[in-house]
N, CA and C of each residue as an Amber inpcrd file, in Angstrom:
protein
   579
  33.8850000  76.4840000 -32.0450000  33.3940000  75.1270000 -31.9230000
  33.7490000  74.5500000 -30.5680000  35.2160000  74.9390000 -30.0300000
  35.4140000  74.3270000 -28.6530000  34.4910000  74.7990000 -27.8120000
  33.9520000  76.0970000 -27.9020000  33.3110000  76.6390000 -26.5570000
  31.3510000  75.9410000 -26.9100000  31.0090000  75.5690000 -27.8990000
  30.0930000  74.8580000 -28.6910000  29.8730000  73.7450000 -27.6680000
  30.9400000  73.0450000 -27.8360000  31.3400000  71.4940000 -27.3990000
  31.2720000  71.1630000 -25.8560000  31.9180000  72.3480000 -25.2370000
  32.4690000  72.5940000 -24.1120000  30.5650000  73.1950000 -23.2400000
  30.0420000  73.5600000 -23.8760000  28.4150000  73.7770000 -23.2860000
  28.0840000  72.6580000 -22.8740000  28.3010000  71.9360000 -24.3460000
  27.1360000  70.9370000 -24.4710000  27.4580000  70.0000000 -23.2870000
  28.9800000  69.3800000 -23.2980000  29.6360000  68.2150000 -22.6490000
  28.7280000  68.8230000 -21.1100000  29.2870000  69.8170000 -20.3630000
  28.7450000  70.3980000 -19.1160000  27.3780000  70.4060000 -18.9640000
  26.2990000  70.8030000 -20.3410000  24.8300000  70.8760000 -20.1870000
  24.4920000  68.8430000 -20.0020000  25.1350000  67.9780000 -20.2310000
  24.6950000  66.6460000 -20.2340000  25.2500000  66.6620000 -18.5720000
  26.0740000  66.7490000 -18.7450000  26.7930000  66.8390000 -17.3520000
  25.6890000  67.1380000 -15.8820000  25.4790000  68.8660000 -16.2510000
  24.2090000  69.5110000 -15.3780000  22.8380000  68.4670000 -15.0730000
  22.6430000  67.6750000 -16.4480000  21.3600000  67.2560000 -16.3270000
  21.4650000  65.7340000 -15.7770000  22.7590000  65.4240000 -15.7770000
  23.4140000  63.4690000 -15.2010000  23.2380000  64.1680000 -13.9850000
  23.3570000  65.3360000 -13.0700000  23.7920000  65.5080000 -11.9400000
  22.5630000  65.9550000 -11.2430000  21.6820000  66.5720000 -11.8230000
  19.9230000  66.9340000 -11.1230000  19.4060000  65.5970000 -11.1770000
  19.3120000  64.6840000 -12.3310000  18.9740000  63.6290000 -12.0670000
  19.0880000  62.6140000 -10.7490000  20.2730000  62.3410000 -10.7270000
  21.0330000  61.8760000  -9.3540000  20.7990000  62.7720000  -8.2790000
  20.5930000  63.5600000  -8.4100000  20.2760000  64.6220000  -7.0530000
  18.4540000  64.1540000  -6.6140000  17.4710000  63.9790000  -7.7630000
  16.5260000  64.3590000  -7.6430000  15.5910000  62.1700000  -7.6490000
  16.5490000  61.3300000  -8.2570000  16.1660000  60.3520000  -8.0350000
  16.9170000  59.6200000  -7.2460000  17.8470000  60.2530000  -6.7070000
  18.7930000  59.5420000  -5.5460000  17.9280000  59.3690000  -4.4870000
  16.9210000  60.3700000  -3.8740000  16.5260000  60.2370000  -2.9400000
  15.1480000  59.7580000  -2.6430000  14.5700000  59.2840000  -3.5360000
  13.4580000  58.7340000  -4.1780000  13.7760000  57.2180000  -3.9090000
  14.4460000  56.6140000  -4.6820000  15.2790000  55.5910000  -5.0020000
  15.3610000  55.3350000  -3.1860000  16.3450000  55.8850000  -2.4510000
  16.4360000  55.8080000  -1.1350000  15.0740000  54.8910000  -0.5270000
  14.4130000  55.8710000  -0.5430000  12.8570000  55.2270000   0.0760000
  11.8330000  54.5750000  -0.7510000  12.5850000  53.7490000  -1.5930000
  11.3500000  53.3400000  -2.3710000  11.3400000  51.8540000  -1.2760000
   9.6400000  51.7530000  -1.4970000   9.2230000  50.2630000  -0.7550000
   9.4130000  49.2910000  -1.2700000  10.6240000  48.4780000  -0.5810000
  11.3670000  46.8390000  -0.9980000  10.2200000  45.8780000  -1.8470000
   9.0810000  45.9210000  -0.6650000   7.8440000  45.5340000  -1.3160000
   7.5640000  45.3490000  -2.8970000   8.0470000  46.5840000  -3.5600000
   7.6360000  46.5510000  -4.7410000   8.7240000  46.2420000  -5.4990000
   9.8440000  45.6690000  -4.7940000  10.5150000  45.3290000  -5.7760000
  10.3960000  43.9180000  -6.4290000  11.0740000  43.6470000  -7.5610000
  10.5050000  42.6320000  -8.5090000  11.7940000  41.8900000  -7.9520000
  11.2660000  40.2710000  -7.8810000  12.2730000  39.2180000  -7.7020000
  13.1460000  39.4500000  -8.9310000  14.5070000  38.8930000  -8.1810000
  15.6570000  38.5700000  -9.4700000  15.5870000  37.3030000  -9.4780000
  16.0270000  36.2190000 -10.5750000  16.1340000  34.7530000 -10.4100000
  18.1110000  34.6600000  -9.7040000  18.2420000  33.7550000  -9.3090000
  19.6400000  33.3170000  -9.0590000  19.5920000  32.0310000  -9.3020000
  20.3290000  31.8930000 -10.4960000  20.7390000  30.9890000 -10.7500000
  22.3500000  30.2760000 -10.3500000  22.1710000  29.4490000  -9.8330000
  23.4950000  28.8280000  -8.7630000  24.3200000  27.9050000 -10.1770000
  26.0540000  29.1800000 -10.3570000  26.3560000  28.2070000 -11.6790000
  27.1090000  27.0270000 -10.8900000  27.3650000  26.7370000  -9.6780000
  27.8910000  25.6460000  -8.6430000  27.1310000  24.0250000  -9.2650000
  25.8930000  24.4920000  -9.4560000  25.0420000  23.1970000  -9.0440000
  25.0080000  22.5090000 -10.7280000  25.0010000  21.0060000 -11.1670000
  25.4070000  20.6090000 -12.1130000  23.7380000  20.3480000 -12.4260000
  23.4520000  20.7010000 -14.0980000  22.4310000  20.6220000 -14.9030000
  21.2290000  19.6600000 -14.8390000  20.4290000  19.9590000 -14.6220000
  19.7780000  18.3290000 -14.0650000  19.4540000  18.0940000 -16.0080000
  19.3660000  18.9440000 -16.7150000  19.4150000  17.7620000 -17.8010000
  20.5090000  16.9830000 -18.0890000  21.6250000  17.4730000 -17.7460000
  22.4900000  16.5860000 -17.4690000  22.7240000  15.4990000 -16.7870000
  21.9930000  15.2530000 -15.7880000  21.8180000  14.7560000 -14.6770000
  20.4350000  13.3040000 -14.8120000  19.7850000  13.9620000 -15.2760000
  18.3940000  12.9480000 -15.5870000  18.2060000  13.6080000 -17.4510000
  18.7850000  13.0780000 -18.2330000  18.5940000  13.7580000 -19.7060000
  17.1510000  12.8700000 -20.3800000  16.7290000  11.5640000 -19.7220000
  15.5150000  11.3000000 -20.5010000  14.3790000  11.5970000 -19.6220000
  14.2820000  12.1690000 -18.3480000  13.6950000  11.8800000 -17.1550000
  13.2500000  10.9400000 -16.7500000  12.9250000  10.7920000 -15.4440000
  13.0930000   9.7980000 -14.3810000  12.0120000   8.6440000 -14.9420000
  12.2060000   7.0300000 -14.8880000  11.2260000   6.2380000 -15.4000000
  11.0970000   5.7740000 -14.4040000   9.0810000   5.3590000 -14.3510000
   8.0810000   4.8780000 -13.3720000   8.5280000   6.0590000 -11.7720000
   7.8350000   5.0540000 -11.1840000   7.6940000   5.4310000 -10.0340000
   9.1360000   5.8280000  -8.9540000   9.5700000   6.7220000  -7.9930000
  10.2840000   6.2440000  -7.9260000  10.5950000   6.3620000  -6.1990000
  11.9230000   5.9170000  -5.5580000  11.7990000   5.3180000  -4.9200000
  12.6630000   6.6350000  -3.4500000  12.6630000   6.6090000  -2.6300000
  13.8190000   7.6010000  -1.7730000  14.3020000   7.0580000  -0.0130000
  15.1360000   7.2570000   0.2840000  15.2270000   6.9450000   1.5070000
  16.3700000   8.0680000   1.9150000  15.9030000   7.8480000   3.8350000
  16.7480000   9.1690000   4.2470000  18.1850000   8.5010000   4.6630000
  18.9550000   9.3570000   4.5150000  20.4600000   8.6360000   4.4800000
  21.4550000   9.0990000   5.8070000  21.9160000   8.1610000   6.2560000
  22.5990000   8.0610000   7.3850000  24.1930000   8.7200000   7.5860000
  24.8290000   9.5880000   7.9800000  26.3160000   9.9520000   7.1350000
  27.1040000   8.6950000   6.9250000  26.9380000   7.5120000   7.0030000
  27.6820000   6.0910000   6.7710000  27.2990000   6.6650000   5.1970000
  25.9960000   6.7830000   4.5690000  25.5110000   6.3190000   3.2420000
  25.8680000   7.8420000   2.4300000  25.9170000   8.8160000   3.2190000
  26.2740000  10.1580000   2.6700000  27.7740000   9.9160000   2.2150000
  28.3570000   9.2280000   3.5270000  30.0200000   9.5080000   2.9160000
  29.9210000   9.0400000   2.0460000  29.3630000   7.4390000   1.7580000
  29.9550000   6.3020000   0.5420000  29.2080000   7.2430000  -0.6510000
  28.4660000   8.3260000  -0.6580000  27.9620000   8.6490000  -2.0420000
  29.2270000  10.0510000  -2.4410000  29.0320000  10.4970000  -1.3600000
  30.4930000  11.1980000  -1.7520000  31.4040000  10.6360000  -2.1960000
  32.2340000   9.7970000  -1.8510000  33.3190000   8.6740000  -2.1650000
  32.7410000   8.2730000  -3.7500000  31.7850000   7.7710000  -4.1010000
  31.3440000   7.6640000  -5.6020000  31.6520000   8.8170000  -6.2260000
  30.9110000  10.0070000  -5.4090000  31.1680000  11.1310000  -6.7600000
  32.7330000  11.5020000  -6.9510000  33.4410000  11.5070000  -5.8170000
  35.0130000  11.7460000  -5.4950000  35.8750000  10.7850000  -6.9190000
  35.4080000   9.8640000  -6.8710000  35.9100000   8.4540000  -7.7550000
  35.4640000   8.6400000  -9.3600000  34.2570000   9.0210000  -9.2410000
  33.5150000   9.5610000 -10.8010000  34.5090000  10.4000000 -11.0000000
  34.6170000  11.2190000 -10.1550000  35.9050000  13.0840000 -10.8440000
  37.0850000  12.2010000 -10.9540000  37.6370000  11.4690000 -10.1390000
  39.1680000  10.7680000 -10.4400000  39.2260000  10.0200000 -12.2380000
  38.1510000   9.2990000 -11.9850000  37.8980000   8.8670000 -13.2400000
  37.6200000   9.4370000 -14.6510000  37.5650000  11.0650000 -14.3590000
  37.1330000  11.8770000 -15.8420000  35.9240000  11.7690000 -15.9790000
  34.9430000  11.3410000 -15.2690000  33.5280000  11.1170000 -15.6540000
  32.8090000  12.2190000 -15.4940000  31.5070000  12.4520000 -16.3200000
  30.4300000  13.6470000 -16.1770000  29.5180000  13.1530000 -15.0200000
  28.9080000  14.4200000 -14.6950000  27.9360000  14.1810000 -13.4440000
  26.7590000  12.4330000 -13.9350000  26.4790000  12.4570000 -14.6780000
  25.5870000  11.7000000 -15.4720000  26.3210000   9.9810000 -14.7650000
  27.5340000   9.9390000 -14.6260000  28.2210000   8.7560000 -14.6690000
  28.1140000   8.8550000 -13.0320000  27.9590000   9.5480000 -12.1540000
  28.0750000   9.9060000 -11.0760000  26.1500000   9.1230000 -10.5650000
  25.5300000   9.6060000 -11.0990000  24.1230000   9.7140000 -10.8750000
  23.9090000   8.0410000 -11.0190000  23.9350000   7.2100000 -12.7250000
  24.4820000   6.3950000 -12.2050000  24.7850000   5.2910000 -11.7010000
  26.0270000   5.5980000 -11.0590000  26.6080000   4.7610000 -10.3450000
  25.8600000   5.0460000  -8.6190000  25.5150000   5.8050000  -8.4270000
  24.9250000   5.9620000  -7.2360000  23.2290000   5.7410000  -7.4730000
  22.8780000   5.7300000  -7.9060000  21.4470000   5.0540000  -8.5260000
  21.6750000   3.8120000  -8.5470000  22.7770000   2.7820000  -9.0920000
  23.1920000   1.5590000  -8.6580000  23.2600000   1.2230000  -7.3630000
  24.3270000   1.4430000  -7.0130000  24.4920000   1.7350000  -5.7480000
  23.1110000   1.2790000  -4.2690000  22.5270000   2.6600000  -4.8130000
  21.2620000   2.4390000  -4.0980000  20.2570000   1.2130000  -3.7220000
  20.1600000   0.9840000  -5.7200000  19.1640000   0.0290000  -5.7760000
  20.1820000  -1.4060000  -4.8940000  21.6130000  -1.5600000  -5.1590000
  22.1890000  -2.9170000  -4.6030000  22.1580000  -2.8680000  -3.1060000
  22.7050000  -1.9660000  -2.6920000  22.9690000  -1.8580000  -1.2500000
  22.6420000  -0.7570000  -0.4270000  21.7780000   0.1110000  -1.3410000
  21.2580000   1.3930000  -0.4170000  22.0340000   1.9400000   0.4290000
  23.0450000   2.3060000  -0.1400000  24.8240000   2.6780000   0.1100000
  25.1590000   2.4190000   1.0770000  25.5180000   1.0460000   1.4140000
  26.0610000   0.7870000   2.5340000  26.9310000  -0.2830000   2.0980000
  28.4540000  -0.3880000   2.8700000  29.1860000  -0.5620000   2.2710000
  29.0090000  -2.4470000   2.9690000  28.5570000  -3.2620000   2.0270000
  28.0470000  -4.4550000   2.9930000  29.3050000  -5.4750000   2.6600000
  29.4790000  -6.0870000   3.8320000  30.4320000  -7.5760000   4.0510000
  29.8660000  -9.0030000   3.9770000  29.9850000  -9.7330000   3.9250000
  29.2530000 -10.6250000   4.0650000  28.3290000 -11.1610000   4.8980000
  27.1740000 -11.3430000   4.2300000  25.2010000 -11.4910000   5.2340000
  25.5120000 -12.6600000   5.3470000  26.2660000 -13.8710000   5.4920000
  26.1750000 -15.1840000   5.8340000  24.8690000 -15.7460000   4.6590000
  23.8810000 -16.1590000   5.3330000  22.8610000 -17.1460000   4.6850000
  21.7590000 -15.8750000   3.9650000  22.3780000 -14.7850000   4.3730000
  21.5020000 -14.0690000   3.4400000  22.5300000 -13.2780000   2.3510000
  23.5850000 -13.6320000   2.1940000  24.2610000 -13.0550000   1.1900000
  23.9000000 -13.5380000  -0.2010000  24.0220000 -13.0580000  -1.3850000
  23.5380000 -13.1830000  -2.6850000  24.9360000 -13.5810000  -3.2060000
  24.9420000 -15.1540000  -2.9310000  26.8130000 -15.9110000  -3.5060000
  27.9120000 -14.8210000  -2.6220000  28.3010000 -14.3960000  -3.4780000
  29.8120000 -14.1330000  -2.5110000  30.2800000 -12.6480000  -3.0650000
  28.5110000 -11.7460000  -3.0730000  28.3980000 -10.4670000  -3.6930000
  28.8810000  -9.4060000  -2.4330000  29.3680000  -8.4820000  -2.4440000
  30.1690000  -7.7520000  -1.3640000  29.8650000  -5.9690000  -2.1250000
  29.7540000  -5.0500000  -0.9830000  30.3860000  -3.8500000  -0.8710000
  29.1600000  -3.1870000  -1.6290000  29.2130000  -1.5440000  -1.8920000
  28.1630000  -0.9090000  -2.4570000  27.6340000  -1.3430000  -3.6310000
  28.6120000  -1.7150000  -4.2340000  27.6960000  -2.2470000  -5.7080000
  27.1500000  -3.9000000  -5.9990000  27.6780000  -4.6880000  -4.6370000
  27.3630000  -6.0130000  -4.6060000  27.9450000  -7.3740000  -5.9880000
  29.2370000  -6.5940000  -5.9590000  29.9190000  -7.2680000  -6.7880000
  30.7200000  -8.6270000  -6.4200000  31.2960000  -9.5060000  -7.4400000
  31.4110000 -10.6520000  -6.5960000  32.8520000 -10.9340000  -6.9190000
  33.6470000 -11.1950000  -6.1290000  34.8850000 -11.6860000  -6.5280000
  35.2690000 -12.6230000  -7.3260000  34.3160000 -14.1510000  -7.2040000
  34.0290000 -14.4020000  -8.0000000  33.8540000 -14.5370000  -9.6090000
  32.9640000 -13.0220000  -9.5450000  33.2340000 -12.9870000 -11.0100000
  34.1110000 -11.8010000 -11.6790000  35.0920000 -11.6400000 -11.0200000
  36.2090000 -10.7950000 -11.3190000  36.1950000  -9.6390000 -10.8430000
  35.4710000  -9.1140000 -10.1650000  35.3350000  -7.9230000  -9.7350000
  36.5600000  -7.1060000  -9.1940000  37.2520000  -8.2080000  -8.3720000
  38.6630000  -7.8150000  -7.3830000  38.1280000  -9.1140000  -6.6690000
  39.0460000  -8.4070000  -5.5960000  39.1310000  -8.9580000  -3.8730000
  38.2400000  -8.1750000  -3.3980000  37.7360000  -9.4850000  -2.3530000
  36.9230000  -8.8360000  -0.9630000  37.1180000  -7.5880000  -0.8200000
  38.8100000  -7.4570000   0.0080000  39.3720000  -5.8600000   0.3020000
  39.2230000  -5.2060000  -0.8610000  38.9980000  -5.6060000  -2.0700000
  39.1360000  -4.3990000  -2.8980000  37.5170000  -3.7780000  -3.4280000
  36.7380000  -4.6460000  -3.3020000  35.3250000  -4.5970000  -4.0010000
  34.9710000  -3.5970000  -2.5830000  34.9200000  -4.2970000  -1.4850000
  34.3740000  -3.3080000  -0.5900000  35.3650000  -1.6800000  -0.1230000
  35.7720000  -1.4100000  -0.7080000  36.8080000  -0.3130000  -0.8320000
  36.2100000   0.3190000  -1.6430000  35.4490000   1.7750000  -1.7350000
  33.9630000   2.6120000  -2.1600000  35.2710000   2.9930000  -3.4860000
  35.9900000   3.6340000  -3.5380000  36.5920000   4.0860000  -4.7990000
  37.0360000   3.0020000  -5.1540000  37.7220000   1.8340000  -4.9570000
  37.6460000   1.0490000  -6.1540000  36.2300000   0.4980000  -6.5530000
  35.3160000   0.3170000  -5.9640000  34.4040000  -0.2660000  -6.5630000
  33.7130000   0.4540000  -7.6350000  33.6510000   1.9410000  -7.0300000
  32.8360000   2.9000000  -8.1280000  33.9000000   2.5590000  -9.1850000
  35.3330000   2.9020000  -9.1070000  36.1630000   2.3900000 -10.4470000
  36.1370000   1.6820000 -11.3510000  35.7890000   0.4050000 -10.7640000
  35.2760000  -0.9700000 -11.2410000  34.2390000  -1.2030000 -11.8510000
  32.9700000  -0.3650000 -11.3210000  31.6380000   0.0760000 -11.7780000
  31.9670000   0.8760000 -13.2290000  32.3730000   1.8590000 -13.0160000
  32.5010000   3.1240000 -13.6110000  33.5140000   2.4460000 -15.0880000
  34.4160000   1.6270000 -14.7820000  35.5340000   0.8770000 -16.2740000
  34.2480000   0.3750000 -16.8690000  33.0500000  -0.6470000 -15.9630000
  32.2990000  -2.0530000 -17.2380000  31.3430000  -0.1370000 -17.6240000
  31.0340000   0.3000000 -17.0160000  30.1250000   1.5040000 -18.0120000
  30.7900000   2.3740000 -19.1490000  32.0890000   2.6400000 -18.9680000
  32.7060000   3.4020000 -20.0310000  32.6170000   2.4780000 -20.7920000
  32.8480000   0.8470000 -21.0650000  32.9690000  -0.3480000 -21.8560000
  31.4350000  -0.4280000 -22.9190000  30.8580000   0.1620000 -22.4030000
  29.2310000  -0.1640000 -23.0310000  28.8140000   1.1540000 -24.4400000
  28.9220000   1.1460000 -25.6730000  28.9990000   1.7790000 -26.4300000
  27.8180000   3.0970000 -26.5170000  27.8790000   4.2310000 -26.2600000
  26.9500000   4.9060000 -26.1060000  25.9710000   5.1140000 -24.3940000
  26.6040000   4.7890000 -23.4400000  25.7560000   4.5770000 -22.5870000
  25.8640000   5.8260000 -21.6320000  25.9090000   6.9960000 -21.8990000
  25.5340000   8.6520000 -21.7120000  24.5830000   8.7130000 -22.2590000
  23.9430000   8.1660000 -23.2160000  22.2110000   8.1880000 -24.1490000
  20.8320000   7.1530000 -23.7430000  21.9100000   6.2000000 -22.4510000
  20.9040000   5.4490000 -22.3100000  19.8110000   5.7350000 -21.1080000
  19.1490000   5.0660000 -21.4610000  18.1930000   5.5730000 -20.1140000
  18.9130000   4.5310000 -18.3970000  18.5450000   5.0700000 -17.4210000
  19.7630000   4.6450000 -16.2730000  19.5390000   3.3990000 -16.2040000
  18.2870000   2.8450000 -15.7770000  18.7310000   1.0310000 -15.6440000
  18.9830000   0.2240000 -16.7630000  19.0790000   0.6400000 -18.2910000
  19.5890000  -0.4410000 -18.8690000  21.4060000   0.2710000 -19.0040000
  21.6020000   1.3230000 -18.9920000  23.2090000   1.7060000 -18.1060000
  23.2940000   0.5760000 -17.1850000  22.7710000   0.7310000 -16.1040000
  23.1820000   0.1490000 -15.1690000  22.8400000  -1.4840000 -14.8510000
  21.9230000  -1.8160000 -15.5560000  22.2900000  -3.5490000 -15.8800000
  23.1400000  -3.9750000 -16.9000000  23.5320000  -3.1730000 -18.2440000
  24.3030000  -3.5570000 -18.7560000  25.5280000  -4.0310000 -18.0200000
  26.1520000  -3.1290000 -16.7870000  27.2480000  -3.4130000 -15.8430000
  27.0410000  -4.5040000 -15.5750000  25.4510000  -4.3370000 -14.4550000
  25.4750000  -5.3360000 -13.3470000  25.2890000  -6.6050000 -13.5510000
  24.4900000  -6.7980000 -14.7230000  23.7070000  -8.1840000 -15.2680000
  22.7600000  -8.6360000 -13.4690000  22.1860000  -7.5680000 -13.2870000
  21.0140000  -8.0740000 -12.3060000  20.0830000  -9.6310000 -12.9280000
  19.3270000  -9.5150000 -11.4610000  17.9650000 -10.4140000 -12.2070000
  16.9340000  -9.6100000 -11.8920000  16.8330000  -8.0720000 -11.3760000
  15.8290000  -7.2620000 -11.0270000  16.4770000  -6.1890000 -12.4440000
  16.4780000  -6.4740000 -13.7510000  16.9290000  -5.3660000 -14.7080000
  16.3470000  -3.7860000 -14.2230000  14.9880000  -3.6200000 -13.9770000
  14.4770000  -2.7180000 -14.0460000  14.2020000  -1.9100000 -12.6350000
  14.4540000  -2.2690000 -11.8560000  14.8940000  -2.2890000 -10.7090000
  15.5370000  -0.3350000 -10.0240000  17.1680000  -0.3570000 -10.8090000
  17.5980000   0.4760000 -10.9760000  16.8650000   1.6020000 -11.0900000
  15.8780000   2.1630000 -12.0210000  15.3850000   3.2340000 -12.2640000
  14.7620000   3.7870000 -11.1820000  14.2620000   3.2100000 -10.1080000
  13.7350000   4.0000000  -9.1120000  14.1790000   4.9600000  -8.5160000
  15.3320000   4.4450000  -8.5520000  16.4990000   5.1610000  -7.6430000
  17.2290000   7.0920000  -8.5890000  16.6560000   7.2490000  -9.7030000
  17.3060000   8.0560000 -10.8760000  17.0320000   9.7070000  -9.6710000
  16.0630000  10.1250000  -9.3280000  15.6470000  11.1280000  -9.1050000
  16.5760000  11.3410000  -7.9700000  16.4400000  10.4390000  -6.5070000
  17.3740000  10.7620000  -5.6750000  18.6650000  10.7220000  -5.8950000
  18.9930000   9.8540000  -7.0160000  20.8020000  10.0600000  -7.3280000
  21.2820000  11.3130000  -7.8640000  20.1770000  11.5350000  -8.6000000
  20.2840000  13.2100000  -9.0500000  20.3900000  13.9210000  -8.2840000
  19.4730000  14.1550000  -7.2740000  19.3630000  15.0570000  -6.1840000
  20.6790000  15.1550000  -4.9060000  21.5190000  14.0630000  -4.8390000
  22.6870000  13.5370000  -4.1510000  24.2520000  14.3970000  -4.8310000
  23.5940000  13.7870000  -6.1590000  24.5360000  14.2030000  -7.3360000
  24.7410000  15.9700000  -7.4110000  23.6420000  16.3950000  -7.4590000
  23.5580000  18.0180000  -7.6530000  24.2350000  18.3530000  -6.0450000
  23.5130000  17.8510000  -5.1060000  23.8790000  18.7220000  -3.9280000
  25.3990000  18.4240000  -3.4550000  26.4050000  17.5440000  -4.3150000
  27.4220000  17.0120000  -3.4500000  28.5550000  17.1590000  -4.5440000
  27.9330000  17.3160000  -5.9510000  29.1930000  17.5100000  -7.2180000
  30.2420000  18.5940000  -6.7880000  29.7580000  19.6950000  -6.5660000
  30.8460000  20.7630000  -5.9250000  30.9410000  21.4750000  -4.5910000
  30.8130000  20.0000000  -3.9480000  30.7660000  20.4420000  -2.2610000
  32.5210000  19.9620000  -1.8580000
């Protein structure tokens, strides 16, 4: 039986080894051409159903961003991760963001200021937000942002601008949503940069 065994193991053996001899070099020159795409999927980049889970409502809106408006969206997402938040809370708050101040971290417009509203999210000291220094300070504000949204019962299910007026109590409620697609797109390219 050993010498049985001992064929066979070597006859699989013989035939693993003509194989490789005889499609090794085949294989060599085969034309790239015909080879079939692979997909790559990047596990880096965060879910866009996660990201936009009801998809994007109406029309929407984009602008090209300056590294002033790149940093302050970084600084949001930086502040979202400090905070324990999912990409979703990230998107957002920078979808806010956008629609208030089109990320720029603003001080006071004099006669065009909106009352005594300050910094990316255009919050007002006033009405409790902080201080001046603190509202316009990009991680506390996303903080500040990011506490009245954890406060709102269920609002990972909501669609983004009533998320994000529930915070803000705008007078443009609907406003917000324009902004969903590029916050996503900010959001994906900058979550694990």
């Amino acid at each position: 039986m050993n010498t049985m065994l001992r064929k066979s193991v070597l006859g699989i053996a013989g035939l693993a080894f003509t194989g490789g001899v005889f499609a090794g070099p085949i294989a060599a020159h085969a034309n790239p051409a015909d080879a079939k795409p692979v997909a790559v999927v990047q596990a880096d980049k965060p879910d866009t159903g996660k990201l936009i889970p009801h998809g994007v409502q109406g029309a929407q809106s984009r602008i090209d961003l300056t590294d002033e408006q790149t940093a302050n969206a970084k600084a949001i997402i930086a502040a979202t991760k400090k905070a324990g938040l999912p990409e979703r809370a990230a998107v957002i708050s920078i979808a806010t963001a956008l629609q208030e101040s089109k990320l720029e971290n603003l001080g006071h417009l004099g006669d065009r200021n909106d009352h005594d509203s300050l910094g990316l999210f255009q919050q007002r000291p006033s009405s409790g937000w902080g201080t001046p220094e603190q509202i316009t300070d990009p991680e506390y504000a996303t903080l500040a942002f990011e506490k009245g949204l954890k406060q709102i019962d269920g609002w990972q299910d909501m669609p983004l601008t009533e998320a994000a007026q529930t915070v803000q109590v705008s007078a443009y409620p609907d406003a917000y949503a324009q902004w969903e697609q590029q916050a996503a797109d900010i959001v994906a390219h900058h979550w694990n940069s």
